[in-house]
C-alpha positions as CSV (number, residue, x, y, z in Angstrom):
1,X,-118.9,30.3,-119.4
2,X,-115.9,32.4,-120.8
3,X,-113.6,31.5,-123.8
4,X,-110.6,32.3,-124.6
5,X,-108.1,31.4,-127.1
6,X,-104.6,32.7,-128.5
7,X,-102.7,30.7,-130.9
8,X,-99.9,33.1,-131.0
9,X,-99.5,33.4,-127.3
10,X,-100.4,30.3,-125.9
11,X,-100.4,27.6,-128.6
12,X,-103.4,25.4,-129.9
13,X,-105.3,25.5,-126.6
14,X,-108.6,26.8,-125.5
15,X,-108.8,27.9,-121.9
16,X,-112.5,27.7,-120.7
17,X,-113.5,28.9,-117.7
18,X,-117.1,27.5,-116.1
19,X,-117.5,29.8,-113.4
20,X,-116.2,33.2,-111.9
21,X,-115.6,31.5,-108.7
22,X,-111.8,31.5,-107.7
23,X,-110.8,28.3,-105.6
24,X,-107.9,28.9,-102.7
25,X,-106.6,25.7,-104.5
26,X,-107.1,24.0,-107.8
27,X,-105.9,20.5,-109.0
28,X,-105.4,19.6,-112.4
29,X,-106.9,16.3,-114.3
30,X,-105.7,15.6,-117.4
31,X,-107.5,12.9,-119.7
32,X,-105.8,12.7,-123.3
33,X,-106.5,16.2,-124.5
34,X,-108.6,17.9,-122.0
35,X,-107.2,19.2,-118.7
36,X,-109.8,20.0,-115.6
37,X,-109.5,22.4,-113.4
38,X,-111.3,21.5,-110.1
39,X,-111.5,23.1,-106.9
40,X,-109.2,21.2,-104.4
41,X,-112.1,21.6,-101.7
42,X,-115.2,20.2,-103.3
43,X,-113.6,18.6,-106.3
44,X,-116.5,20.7,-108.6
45,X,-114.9,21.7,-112.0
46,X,-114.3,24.9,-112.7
47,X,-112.9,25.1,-115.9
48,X,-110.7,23.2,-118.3
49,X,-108.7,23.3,-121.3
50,X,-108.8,21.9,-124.5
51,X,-105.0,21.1,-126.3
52,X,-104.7,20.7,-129.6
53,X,-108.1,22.7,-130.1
54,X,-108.5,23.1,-133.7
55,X,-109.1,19.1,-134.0
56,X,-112.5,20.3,-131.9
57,X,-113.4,23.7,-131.9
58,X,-113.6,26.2,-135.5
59,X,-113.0,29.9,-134.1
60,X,-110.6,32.3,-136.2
61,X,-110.3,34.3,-132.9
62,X,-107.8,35.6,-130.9
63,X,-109.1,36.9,-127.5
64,X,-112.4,36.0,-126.3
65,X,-114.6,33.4,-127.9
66,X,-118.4,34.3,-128.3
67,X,-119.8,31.7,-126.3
68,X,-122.2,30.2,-129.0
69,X,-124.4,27.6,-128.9
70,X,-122.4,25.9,-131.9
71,X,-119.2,26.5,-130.3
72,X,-120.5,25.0,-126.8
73,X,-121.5,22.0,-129.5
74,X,-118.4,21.3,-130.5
75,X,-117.0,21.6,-126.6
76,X,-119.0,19.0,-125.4
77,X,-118.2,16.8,-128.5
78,X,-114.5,17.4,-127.1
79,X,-115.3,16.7,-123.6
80,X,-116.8,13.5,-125.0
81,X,-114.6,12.1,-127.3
82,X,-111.8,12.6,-124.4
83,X,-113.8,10.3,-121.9
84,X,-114.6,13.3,-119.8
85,X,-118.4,13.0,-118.5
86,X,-119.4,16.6,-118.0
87,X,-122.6,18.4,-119.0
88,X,-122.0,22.2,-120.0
89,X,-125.0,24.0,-118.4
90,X,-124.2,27.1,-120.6
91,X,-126.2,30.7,-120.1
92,X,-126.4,32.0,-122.9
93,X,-128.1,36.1,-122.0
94,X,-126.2,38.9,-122.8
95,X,-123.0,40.0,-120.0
96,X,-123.1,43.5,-121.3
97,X,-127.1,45.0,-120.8
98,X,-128.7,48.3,-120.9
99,X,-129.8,49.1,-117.0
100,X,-132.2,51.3,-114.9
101,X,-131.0,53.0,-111.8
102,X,-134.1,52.9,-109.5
103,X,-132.7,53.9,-106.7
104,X,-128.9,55.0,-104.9
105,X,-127.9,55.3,-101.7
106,X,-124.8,57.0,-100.0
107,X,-122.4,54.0,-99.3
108,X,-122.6,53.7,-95.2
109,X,-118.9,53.1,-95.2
110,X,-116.8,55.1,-98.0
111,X,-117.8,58.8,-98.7
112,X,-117.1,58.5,-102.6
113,X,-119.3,55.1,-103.2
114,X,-122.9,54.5,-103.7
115,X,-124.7,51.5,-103.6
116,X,-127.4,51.2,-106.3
117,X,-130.6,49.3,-107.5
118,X,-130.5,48.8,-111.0
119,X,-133.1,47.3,-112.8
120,X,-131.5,44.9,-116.0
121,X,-135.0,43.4,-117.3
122,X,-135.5,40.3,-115.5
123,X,-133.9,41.2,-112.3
124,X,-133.2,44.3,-110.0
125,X,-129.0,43.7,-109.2
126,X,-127.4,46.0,-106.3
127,X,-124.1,47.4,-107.5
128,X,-121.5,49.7,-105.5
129,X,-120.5,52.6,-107.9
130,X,-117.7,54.9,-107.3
131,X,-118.5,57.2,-110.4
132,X,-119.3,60.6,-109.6
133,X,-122.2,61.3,-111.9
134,X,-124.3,58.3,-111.2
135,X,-128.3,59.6,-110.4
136,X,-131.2,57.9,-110.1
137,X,-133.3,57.3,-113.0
138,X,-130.5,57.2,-115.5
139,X,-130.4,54.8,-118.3
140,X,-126.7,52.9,-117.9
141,X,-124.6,50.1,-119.2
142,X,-124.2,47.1,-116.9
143,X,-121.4,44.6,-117.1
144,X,-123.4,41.6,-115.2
145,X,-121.6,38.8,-113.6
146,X,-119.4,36.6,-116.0
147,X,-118.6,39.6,-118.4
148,X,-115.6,39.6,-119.4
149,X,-114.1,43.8,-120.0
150,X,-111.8,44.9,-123.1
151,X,-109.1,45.0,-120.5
152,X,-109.4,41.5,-119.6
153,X,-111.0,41.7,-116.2
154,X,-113.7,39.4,-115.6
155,X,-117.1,40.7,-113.2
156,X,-117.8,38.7,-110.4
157,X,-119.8,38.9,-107.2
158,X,-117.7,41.3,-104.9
159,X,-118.5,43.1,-101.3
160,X,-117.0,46.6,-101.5
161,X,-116.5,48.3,-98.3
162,X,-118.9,45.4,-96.5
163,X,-121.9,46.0,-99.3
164,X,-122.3,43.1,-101.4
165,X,-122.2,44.1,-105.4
166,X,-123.5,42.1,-108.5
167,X,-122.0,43.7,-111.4
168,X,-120.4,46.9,-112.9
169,X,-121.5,50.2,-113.8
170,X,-119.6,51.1,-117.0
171,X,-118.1,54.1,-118.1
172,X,-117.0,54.4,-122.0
173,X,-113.2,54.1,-121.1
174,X,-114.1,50.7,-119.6
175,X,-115.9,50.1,-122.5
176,X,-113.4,50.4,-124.7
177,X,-115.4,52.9,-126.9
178,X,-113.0,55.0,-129.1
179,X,-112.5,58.8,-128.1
180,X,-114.1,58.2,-124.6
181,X,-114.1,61.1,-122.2
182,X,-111.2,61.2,-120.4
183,X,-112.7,62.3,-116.9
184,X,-114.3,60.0,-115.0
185,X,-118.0,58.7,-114.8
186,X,-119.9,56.3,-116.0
187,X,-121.9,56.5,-119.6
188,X,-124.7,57.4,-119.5
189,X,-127.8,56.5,-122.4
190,X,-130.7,57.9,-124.3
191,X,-134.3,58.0,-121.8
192,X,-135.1,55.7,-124.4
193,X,-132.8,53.0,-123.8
194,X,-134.7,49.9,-122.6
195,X,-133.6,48.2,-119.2
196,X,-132.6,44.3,-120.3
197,X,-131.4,44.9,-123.6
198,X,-128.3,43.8,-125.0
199,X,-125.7,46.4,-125.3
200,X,-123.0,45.4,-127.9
201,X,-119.6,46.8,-127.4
């Protein structure tokens, strides 16, 4: 789940997005202040939005909203009080996670990609990388599925070149970490960095 809200620039509404899954075409469903998103094809929800949120939701935020279990509280309240029966099934583990690169392989298919195994913890994620200094056995920052980058983009699930690829490999620029270097390649951490923990931006 993603959050995001901008009083200045798009009024008292919160725009929540449920998955990173982009339907061909989406119909709306509005019920008094809550307006579903669904997928036209299989009429799942996708996201919504919630007008009029500061009658629901407390946040002092502009941008993205930490998705917190007291803010996914107060959503479902909303959903409720709006007659919209819909259980949030919320993931709450850290988008942004230190990783392990076990193992990378030339790209069959593009000379200036690789396609890596990276272990994040509780799961080993394959990732196509085009940075030139990515090596096996380095300590790196993943962006998993559902993270949402400083510049707005949000990971998903993507096949690069016909390789399938689960997340990002992030340099410091991405990151939006002040005075990053300014030549490309991903950032790379301490030996002592351990695969699965958070990494806080």
């Amino acid at each position: 789940m993603n959050i995001f809200y901008n009083e200045n620039g798009v009024g008292d509404v919160l725009l929540v997005q449920l998955t990173t899954e982009r339907p061909e075409n989406s119909e709306i469903e509005k019920k008094n202040d809550i307006a579903l998103i669904k997928d036209a094809a299989t009429d799942k929800v996708v996201g919504f939005n919630v007008f009029n949120a500061s009658d629901y939701v407390k946040t002092e935020v502009n941008g993205q909203v930490e998705t917190t279990e007291e803010i996914v509280d107060q959503l479902q309240e909303a959903l409720k009080s709006n007659g919209v029966d819909l259980e949030l099934d919320v993931d709450f583990t850290p988008k942004f996670v230190v990783g392990h690169v076990v193992a990378k392989e030339k790209h069959p298919n593009a000379d200036k990609l690789s396609v890596c195994k990276v272990d994040v913890g509780n799961e080993t994620l394959q990732i196509v990388c085009g940075a030139p200094n990515v090596e096996e056995g380095q300590k790196v920052v993943v962006a998993k599925v559902g993270a949402v980058m400083p510049s707005g983009m949000v990971i998903r699930d993507a096949e690069l070149r016909g390789i399938a690829s689960s997340g990002m490999i992030c340099s410091a620029k991405e990151l939006g970490i002040p005075n990053a270097p300014a030549e490309k390649g991903i950032m790379v951490l301490g030996a002592d960095a351990t695969p699965g923990d958070s990494f806080t931006i």
